[in-house]
PDB file with one MODEL, atoms N, CA, C and O in Angstrom:
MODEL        1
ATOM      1  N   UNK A   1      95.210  30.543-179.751  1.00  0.00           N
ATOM      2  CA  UNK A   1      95.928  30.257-178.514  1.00  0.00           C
ATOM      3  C   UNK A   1      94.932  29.717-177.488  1.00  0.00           C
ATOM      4  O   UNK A   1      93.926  30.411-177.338  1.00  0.00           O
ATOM      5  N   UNK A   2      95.052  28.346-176.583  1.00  0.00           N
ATOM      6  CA  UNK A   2      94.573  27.738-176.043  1.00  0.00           C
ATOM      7  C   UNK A   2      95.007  28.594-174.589  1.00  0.00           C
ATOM      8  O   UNK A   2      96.210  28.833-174.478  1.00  0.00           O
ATOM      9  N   UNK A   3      94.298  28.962-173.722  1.00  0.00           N
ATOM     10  CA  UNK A   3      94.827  28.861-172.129  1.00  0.00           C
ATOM     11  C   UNK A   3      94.469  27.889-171.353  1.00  0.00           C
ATOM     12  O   UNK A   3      93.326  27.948-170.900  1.00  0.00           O
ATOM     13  N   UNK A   4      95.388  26.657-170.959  1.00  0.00           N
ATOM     14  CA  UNK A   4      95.540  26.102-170.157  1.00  0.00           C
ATOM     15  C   UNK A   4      95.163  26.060-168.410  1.00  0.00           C
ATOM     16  O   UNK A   4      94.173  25.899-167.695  1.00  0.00           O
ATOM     17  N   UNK A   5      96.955  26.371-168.233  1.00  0.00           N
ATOM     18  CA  UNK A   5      96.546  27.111-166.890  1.00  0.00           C
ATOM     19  C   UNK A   5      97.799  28.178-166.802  1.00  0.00           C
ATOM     20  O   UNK A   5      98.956  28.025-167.194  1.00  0.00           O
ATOM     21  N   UNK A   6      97.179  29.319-166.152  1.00  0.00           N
ATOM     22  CA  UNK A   6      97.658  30.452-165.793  1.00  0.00           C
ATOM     23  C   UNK A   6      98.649  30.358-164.099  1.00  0.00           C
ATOM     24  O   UNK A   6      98.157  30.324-162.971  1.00  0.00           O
ATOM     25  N   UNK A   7      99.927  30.339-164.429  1.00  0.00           N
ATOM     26  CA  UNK A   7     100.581  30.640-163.130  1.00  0.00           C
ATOM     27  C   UNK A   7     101.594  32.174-163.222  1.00  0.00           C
ATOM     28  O   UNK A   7     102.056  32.728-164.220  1.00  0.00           O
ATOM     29  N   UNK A   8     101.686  32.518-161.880  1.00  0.00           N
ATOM     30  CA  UNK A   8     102.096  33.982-161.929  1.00  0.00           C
ATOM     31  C   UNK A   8     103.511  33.599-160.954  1.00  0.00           C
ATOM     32  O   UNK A   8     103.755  32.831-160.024  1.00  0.00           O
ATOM     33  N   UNK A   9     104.180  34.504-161.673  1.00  0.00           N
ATOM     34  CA  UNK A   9     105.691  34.581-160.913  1.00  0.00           C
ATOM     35  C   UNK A   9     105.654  35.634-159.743  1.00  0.00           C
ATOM     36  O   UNK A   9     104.826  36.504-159.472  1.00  0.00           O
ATOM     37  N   UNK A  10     106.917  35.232-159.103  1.00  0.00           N
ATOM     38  CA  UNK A  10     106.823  35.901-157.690  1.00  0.00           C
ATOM     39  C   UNK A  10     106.810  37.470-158.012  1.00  0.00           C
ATOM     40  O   UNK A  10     106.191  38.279-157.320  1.00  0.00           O
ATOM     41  N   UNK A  11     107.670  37.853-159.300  1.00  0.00           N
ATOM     42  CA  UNK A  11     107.784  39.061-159.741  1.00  0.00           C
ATOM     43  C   UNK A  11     106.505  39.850-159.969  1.00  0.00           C
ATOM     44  O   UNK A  11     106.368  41.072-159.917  1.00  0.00           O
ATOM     45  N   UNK A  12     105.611  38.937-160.228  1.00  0.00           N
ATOM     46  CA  UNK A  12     104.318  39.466-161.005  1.00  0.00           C
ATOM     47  C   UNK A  12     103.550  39.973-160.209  1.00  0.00           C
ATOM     48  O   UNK A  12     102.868  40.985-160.369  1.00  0.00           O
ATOM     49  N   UNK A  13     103.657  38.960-158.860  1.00  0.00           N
ATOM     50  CA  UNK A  13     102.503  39.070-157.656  1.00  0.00           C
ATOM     51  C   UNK A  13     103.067  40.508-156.945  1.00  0.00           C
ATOM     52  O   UNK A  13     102.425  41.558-156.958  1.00  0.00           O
ATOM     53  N   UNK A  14     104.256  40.352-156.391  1.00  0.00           N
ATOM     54  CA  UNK A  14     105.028  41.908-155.838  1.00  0.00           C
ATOM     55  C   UNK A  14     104.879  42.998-157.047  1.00  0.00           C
ATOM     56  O   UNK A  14     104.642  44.114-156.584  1.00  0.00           O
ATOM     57  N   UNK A  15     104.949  42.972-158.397  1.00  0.00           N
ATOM     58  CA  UNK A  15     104.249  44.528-159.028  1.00  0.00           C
ATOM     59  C   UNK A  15     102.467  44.395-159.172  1.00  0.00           C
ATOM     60  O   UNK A  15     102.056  45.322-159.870  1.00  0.00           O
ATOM     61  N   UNK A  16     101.377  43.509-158.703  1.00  0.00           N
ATOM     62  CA  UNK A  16     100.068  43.516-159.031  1.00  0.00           C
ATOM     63  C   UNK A  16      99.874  44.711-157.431  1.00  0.00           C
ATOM     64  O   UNK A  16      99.271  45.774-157.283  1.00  0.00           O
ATOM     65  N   UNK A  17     100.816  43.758-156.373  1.00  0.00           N
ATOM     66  CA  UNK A  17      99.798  44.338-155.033  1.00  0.00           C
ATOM     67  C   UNK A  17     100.717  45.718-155.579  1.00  0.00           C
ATOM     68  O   UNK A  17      99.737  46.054-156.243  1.00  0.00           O
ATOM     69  N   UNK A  18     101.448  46.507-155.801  1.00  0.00           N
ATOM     70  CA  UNK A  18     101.743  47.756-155.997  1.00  0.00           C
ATOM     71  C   UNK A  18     100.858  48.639-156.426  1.00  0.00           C
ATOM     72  O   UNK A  18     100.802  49.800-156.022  1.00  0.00           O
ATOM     73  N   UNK A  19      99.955  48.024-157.455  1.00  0.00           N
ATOM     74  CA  UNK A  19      99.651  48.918-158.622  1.00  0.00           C
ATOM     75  C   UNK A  19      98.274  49.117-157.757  1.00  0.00           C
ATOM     76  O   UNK A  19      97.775  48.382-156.905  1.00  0.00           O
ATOM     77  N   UNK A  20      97.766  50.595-158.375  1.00  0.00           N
ATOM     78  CA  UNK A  20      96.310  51.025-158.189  1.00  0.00           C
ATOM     79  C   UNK A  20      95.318  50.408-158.114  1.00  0.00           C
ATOM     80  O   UNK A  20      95.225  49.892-159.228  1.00  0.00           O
ATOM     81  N   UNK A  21      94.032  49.935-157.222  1.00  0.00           N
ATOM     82  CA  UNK A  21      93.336  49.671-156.951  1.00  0.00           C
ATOM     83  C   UNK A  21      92.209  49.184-158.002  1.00  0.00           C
ATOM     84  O   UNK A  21      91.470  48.218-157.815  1.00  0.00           O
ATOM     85  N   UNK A  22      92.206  49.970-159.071  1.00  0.00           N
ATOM     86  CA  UNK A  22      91.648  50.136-160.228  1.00  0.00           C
ATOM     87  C   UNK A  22      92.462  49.065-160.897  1.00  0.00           C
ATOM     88  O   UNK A  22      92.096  47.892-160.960  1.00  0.00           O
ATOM     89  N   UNK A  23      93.689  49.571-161.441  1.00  0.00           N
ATOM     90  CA  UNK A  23      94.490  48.489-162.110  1.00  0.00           C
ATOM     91  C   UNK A  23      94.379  47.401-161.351  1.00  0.00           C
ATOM     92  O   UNK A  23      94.297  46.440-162.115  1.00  0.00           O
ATOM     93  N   UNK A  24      94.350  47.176-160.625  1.00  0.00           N
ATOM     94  CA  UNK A  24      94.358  45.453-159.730  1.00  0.00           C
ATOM     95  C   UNK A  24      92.935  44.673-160.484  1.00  0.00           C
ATOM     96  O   UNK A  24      92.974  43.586-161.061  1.00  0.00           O
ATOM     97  N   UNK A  25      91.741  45.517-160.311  1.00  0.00           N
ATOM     98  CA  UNK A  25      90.501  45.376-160.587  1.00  0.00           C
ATOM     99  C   UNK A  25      90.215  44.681-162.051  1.00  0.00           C
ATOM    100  O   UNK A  25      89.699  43.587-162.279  1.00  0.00           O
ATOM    101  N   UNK A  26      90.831  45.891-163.175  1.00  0.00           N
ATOM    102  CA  UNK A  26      90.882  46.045-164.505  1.00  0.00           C
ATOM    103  C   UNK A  26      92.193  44.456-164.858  1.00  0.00           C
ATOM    104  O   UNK A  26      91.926  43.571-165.672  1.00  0.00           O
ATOM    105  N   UNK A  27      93.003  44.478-164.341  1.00  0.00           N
ATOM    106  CA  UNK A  27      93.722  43.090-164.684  1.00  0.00           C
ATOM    107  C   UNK A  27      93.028  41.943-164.465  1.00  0.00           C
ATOM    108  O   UNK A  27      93.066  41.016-165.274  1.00  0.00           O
ATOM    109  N   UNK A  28      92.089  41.884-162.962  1.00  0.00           N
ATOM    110  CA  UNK A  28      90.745  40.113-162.796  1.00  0.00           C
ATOM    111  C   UNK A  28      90.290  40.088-164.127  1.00  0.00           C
ATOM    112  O   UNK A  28      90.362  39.219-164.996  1.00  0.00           O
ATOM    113  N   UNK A  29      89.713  41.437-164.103  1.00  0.00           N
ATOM    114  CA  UNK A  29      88.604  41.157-165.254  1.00  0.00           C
ATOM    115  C   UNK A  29      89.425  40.721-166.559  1.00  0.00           C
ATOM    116  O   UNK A  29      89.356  39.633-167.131  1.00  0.00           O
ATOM    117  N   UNK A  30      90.121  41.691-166.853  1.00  0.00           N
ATOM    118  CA  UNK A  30      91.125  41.457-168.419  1.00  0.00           C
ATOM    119  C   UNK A  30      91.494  39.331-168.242  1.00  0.00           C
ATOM    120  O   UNK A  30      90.961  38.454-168.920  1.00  0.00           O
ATOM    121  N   UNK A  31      92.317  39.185-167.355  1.00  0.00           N
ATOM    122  CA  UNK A  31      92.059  37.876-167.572  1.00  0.00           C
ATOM    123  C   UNK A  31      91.128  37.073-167.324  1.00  0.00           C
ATOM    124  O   UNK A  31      91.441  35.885-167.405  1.00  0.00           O
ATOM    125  N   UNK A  32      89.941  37.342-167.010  1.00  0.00           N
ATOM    126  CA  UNK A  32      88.831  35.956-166.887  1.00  0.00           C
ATOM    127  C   UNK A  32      88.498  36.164-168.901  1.00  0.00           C
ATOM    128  O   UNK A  32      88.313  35.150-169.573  1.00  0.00           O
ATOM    129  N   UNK A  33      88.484  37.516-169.530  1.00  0.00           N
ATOM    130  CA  UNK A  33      88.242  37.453-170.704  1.00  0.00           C
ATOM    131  C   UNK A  33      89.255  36.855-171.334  1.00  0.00           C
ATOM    132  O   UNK A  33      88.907  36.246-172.345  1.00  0.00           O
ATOM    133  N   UNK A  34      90.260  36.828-171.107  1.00  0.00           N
ATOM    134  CA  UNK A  34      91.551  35.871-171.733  1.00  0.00           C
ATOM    135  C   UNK A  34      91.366  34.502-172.029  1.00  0.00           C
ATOM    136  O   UNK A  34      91.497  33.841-173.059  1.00  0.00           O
ATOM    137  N   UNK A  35      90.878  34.128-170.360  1.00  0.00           N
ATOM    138  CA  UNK A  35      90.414  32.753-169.856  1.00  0.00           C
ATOM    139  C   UNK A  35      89.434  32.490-171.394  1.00  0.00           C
ATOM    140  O   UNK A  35      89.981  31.979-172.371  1.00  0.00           O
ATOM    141  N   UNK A  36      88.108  32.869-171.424  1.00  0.00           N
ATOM    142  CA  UNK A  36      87.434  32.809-172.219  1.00  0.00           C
ATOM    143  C   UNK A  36      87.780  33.148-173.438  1.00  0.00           C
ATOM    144  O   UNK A  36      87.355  32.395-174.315  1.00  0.00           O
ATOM    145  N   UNK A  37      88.236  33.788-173.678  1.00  0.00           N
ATOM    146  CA  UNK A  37      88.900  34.047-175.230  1.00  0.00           C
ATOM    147  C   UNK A  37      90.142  34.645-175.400  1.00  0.00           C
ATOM    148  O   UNK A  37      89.944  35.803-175.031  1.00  0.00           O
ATOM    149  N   UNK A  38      91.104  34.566-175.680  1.00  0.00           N
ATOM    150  CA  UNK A  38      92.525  35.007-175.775  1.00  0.00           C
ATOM    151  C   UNK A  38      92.797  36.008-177.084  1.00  0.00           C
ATOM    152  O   UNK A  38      93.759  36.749-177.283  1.00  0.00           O
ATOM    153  N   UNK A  39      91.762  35.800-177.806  1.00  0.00           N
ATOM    154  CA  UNK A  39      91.893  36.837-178.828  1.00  0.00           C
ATOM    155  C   UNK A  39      90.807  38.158-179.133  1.00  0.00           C
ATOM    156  O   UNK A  39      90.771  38.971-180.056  1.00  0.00           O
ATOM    157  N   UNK A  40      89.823  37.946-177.733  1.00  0.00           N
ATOM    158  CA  UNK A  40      89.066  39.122-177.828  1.00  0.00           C
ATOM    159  C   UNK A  40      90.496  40.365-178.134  1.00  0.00           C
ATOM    160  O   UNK A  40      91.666  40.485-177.771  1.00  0.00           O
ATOM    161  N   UNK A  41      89.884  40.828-178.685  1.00  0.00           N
ATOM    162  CA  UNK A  41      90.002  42.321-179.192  1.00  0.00           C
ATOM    163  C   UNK A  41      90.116  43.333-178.432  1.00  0.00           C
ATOM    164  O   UNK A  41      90.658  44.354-178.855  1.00  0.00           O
ATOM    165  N   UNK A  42      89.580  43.235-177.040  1.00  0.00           N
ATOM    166  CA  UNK A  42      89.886  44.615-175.819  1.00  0.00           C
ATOM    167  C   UNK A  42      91.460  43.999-175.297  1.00  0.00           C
ATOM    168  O   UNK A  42      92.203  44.753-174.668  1.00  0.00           O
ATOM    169  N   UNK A  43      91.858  42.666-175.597  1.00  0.00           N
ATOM    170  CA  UNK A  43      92.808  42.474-175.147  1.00  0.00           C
ATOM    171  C   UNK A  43      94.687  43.104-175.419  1.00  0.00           C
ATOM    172  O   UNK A  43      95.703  43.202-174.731  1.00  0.00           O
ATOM    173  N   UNK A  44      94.296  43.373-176.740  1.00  0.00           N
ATOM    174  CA  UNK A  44      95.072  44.043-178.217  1.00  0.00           C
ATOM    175  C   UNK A  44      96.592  42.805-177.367  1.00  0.00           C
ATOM    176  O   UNK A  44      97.676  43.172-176.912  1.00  0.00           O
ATOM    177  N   UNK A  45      95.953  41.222-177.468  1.00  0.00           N
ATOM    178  CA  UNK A  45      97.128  40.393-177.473  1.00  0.00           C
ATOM    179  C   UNK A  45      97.966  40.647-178.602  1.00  0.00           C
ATOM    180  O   UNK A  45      97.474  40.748-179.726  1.00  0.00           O
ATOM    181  N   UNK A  46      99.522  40.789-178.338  1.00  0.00           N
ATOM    182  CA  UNK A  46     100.309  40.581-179.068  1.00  0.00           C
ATOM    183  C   UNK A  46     101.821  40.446-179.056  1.00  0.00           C
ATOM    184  O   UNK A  46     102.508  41.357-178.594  1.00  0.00           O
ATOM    185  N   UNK A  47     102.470  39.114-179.647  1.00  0.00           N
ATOM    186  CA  UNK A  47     103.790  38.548-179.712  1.00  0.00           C
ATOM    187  C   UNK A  47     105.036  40.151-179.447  1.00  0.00           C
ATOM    188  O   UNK A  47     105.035  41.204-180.085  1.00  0.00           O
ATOM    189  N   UNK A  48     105.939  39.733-178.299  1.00  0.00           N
ATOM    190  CA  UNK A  48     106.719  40.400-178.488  1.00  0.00           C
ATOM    191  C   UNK A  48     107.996  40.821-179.461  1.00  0.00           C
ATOM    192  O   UNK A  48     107.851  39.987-180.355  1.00  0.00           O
ATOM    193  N   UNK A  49     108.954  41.467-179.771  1.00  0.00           N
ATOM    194  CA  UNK A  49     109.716  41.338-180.632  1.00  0.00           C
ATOM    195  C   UNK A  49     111.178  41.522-179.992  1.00  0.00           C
ATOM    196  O   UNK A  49     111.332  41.739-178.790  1.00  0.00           O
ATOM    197  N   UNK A  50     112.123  41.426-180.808  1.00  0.00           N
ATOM    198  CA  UNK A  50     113.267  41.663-180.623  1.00  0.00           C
ATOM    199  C   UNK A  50     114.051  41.343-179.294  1.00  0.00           C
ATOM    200  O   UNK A  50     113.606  40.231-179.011  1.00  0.00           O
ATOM    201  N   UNK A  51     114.763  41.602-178.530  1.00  0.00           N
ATOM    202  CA  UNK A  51     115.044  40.472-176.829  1.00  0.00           C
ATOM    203  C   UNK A  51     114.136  40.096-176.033  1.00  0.00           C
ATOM    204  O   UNK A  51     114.494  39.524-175.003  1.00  0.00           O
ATOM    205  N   UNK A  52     112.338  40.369-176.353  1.00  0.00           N
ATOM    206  CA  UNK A  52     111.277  40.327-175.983  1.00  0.00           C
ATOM    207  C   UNK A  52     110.891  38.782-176.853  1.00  0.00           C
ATOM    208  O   UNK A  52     110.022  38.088-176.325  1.00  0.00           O
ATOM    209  N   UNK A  53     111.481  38.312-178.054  1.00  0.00           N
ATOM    210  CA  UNK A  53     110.965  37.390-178.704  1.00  0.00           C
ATOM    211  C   UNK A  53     110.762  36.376-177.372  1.00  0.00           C
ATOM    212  O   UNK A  53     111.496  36.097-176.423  1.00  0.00           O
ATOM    213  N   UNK A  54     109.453  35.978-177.756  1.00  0.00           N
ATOM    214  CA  UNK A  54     108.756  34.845-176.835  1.00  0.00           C
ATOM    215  C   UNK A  54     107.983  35.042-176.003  1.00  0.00           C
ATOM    216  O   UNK A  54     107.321  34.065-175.650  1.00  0.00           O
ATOM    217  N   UNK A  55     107.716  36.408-175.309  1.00  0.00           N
ATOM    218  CA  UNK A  55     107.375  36.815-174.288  1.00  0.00           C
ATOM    219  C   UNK A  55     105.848  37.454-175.735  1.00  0.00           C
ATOM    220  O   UNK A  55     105.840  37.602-176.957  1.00  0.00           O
ATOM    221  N   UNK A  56     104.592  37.674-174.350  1.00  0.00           N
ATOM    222  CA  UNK A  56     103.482  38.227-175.205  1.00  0.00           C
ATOM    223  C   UNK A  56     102.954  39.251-174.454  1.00  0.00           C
ATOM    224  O   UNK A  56     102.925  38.792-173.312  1.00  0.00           O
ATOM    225  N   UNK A  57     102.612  40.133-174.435  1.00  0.00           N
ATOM    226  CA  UNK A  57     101.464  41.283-174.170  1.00  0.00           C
ATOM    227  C   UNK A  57     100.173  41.075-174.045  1.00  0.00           C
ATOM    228  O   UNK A  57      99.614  40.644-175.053  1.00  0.00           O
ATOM    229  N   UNK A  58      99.614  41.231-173.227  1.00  0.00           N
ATOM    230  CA  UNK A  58      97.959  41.587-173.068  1.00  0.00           C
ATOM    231  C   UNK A  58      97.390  42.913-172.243  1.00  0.00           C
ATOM    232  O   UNK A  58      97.420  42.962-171.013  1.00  0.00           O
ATOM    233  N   UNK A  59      96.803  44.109-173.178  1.00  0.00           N
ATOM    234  CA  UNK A  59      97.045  45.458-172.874  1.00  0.00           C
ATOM    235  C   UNK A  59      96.138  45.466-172.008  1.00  0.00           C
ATOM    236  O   UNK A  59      95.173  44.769-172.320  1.00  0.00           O
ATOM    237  N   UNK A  60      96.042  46.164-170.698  1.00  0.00           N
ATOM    238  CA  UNK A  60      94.835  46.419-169.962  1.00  0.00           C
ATOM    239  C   UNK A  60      94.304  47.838-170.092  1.00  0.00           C
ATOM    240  O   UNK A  60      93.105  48.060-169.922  1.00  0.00           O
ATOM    241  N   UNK A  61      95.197  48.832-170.398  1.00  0.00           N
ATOM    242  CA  UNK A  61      95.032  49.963-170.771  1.00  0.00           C
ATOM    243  C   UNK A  61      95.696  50.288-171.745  1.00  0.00           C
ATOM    244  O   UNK A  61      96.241  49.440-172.453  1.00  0.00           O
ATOM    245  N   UNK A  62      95.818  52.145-172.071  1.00  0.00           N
ATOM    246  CA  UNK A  62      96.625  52.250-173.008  1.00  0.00           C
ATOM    247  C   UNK A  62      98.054  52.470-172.372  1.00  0.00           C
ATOM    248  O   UNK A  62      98.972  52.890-173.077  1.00  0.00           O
ATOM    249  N   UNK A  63      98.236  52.184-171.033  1.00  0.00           N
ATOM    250  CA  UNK A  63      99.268  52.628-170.125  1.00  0.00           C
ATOM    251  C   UNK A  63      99.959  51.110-169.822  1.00  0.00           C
ATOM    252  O   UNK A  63     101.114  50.803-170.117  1.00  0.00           O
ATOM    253  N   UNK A  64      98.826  50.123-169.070  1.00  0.00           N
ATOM    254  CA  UNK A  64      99.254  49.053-168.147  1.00  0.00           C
ATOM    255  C   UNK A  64      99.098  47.899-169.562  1.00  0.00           C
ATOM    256  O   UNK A  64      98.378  48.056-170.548  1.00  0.00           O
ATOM    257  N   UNK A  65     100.166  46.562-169.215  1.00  0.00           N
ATOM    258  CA  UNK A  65     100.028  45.929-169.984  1.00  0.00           C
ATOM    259  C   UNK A  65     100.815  44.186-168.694  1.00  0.00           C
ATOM    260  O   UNK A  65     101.725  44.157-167.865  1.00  0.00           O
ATOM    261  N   UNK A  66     100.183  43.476-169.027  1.00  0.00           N
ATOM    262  CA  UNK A  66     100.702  41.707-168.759  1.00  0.00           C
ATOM    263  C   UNK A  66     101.282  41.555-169.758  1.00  0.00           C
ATOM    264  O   UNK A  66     100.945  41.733-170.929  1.00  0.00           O
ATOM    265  N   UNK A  67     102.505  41.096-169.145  1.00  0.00           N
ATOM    266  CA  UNK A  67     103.576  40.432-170.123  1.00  0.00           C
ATOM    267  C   UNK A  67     103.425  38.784-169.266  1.00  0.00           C
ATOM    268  O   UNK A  67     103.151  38.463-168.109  1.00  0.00           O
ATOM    269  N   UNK A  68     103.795  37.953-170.635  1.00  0.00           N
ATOM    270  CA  UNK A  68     103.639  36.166-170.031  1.00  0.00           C
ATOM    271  C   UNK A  68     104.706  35.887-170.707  1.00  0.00           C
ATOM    272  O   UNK A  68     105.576  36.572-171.245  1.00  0.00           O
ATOM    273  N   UNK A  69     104.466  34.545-170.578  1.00  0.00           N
ATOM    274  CA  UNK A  69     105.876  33.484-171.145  1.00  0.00           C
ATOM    275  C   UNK A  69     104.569  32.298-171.579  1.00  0.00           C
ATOM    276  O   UNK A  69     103.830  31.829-170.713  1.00  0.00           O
ATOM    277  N   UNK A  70     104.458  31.939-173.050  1.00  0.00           N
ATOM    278  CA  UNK A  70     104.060  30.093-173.380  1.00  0.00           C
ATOM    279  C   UNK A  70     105.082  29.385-172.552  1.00  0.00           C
ATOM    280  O   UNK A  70     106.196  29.832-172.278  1.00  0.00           O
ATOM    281  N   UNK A  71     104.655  28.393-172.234  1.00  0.00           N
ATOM    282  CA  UNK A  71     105.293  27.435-171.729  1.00  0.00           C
ATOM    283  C   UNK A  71     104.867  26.282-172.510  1.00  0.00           C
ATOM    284  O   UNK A  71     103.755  26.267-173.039  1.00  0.00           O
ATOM    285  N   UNK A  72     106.085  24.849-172.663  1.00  0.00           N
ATOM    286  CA  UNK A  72     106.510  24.353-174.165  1.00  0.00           C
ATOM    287  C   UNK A  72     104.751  23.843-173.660  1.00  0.00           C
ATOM    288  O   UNK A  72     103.824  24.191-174.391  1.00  0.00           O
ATOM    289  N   UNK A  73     104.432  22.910-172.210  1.00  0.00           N
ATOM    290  CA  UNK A  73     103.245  22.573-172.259  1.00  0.00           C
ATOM    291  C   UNK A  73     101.891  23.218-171.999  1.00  0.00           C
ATOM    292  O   UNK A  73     100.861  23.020-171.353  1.00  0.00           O
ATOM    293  N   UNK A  74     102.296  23.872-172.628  1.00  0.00           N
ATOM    294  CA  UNK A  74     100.551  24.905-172.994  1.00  0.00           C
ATOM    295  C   UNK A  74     100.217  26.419-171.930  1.00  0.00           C
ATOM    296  O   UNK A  74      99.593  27.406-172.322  1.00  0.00           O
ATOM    297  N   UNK A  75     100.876  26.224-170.416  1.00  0.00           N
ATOM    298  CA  UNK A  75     100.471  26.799-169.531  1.00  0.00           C
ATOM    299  C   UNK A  75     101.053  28.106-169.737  1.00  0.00           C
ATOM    300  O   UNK A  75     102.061  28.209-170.436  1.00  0.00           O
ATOM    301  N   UNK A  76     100.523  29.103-169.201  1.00  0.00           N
ATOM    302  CA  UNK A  76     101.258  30.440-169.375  1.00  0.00           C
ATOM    303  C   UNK A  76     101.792  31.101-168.398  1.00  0.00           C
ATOM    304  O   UNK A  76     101.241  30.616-167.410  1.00  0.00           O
ATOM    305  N   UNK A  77     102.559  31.949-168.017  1.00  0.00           N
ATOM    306  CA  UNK A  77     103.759  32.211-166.828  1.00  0.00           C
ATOM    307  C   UNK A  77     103.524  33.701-167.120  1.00  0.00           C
ATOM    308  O   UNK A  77     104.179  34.416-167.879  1.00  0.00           O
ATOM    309  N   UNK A  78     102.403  34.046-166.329  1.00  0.00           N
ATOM    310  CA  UNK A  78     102.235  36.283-165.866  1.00  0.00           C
ATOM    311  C   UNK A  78     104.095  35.906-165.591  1.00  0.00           C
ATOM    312  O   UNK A  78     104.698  35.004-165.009  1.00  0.00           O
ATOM    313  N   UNK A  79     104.459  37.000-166.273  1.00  0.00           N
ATOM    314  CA  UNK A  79     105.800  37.220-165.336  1.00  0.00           C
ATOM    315  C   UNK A  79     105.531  38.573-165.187  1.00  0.00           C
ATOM    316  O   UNK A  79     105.857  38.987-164.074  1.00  0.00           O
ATOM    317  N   UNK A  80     105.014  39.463-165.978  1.00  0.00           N
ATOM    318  CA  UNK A  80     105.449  40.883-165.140  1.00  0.00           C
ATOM    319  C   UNK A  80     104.215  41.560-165.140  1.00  0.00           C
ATOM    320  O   UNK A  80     103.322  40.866-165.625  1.00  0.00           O
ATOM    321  N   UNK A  81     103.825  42.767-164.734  1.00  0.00           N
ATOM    322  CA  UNK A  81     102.280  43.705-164.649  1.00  0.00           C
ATOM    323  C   UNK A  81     103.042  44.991-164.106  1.00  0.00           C
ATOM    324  O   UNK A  81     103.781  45.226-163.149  1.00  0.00           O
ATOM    325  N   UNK A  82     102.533  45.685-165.131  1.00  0.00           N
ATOM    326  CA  UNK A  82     102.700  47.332-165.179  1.00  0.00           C
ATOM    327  C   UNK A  82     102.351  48.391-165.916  1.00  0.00           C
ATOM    328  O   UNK A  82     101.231  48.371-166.425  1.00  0.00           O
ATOM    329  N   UNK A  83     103.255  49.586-166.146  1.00  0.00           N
ATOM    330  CA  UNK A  83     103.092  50.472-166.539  1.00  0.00           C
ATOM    331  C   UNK A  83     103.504  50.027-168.364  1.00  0.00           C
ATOM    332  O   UNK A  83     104.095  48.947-168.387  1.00  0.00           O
ATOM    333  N   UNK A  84     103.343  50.521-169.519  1.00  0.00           N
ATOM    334  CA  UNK A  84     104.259  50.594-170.753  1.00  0.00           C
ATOM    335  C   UNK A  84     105.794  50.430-170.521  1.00  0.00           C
ATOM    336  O   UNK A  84     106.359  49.896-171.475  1.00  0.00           O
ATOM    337  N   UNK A  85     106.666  50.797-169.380  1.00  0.00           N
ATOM    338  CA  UNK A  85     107.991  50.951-169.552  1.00  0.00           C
ATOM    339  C   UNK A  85     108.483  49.539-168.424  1.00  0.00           C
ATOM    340  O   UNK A  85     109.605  49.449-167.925  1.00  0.00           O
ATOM    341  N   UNK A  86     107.336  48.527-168.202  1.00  0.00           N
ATOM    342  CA  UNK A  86     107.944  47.419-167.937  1.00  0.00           C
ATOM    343  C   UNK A  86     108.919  46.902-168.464  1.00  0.00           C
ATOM    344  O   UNK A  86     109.813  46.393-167.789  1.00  0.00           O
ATOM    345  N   UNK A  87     108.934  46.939-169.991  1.00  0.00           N
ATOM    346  CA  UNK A  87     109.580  46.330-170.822  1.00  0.00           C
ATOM    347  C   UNK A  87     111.049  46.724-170.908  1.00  0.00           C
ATOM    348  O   UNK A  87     111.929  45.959-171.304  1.00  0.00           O
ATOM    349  N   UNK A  88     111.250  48.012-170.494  1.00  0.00           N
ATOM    350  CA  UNK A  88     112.659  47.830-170.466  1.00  0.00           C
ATOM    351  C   UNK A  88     113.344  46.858-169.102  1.00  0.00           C
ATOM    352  O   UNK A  88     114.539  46.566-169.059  1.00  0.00           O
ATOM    353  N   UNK A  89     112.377  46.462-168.085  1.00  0.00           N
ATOM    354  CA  UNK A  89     113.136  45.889-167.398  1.00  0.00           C
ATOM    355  C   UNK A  89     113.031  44.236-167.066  1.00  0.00           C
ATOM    356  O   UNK A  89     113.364  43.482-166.152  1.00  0.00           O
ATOM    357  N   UNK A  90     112.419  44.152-168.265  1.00  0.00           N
ATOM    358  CA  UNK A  90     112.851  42.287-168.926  1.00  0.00           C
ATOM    359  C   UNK A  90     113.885  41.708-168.821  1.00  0.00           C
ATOM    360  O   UNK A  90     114.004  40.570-169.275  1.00  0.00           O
TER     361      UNK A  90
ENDMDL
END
């Protein structure tokens, strides 16, 4: 997986300033390593499934995780940042 360019939805930006100080911190860093490699291994990237098909994961903890969207031309779309139980509200 190539990263392009990274844009964040309005959704994404209103749950980042929420979250802990730490988590705010731990997400820069998690994506400049993305930036640079998308398949490092601290990232535990991986394809969503089932009404999630399309959407991807990039774990920042074993708690917090970035969910994105590919976009058809390469760029990727943060849509959400949170806790594990983001996902039910996809």
């Amino acid at each position: 997986m190539n990263v392009k360019q990274i844009f964040y939805s309005a959704n994404f930006i209103k749950e980042l300033k929420k979250l802990p100080q730490e988590i705010r911190e731990l997400a820069i860093e998690k994506e400049k390593i993305f930036r640079n490699n998308p398949l490092h291994p601290s990232l535990r990237l991986h394809p969503l499934q089932g009404k999630l098909t399309g959407l991807w994961s990039i774990s920042l903890t074993g708690n917090y995780r970035i969910i994105f969207e590919r976009q058809k031309n390469g760029d990727l779309l943060f849509i959400s940042i949170g806790k594990h139980d983001i996902y039910k509200y996809l």
